[in-house]
C-alpha positions in Angstrom: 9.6 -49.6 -9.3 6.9 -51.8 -11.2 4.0 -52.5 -9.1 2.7 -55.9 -10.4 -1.7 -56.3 -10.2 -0.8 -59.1 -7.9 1.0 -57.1 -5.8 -1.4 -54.5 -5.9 -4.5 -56.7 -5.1 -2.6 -58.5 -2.5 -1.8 -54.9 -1.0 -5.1 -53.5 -0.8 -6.6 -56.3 0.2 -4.9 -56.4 3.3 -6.0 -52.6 3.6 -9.1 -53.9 4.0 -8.9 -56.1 6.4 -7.1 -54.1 8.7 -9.6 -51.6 8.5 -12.8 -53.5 8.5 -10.9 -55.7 11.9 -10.4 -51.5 13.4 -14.6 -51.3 12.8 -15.7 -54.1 14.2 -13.4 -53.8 17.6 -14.9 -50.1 17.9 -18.3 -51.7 17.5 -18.0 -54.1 20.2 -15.5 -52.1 22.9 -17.3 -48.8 23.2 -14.4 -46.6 24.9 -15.3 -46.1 28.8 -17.7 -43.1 29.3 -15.5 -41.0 32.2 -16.1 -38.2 30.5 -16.8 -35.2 33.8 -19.4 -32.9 33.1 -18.6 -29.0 33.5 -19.2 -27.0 37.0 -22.6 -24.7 37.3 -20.4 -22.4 38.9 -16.9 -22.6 38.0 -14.4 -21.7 40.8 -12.1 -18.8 39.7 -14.1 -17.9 36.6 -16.1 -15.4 38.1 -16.4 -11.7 36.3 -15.3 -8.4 38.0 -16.3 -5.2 37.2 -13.6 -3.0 35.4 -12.1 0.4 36.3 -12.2 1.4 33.3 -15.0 4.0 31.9 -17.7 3.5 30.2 -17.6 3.6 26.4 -19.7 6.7 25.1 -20.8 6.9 21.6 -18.7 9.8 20.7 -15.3 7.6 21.2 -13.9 7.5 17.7 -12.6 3.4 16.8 -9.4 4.8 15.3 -11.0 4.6 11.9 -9.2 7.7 9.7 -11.6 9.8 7.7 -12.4 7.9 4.2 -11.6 9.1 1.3 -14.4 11.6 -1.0 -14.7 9.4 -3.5 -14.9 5.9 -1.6 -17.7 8.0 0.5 -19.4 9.0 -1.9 -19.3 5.4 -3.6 -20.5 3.9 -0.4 -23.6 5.9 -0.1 -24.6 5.5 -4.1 -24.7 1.7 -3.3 -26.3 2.1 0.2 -29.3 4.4 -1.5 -29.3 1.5 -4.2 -29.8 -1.2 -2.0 -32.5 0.4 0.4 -34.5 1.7 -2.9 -34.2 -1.3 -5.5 -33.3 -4.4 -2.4 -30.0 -6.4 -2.9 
């Protein structure tokens, strides 16, 4: 299908207009304001303590033991950037 400049004109000038008519009836009919504003104290959002014990620092995250070489990689960069900065 050929799209003629006539047709093509005539096509986005009605673009236009449709849009600039959507502006300018946001611009003069502001949506209502109804909006409710949140509780200071929202019922049944309260927190409760868990049963669960405390986390110590010797808990291990799951993490398995890294390879030598990545190790070893790791703290070559780390002594890098805290003697020369990033």
């Amino acid at each position: 299908m050929k799209a003629t400049p006539a047709a093509l004109a005539a096509s986005l000038l009605s673009g236009a207009l449709v849009l600039n008519a959507q502006v300018a009836s946001a611009q003069t009919n502001p949506p209502p304001a109804t909006a409710t504003r949140p509780e200071a104290n929202p019922s049944g959002q309260i927190s409760v303590p868990s049963n669960a014990p405390p986390a110590t620092t010797t808990q291990t995250t799951g993490e398995s033991s890294r390879d030598p070489m990545v190790k070893k990689m790791n703290e070559d960069e780390k002594a890098k950037v805290e003697t020369k900065g990033k």
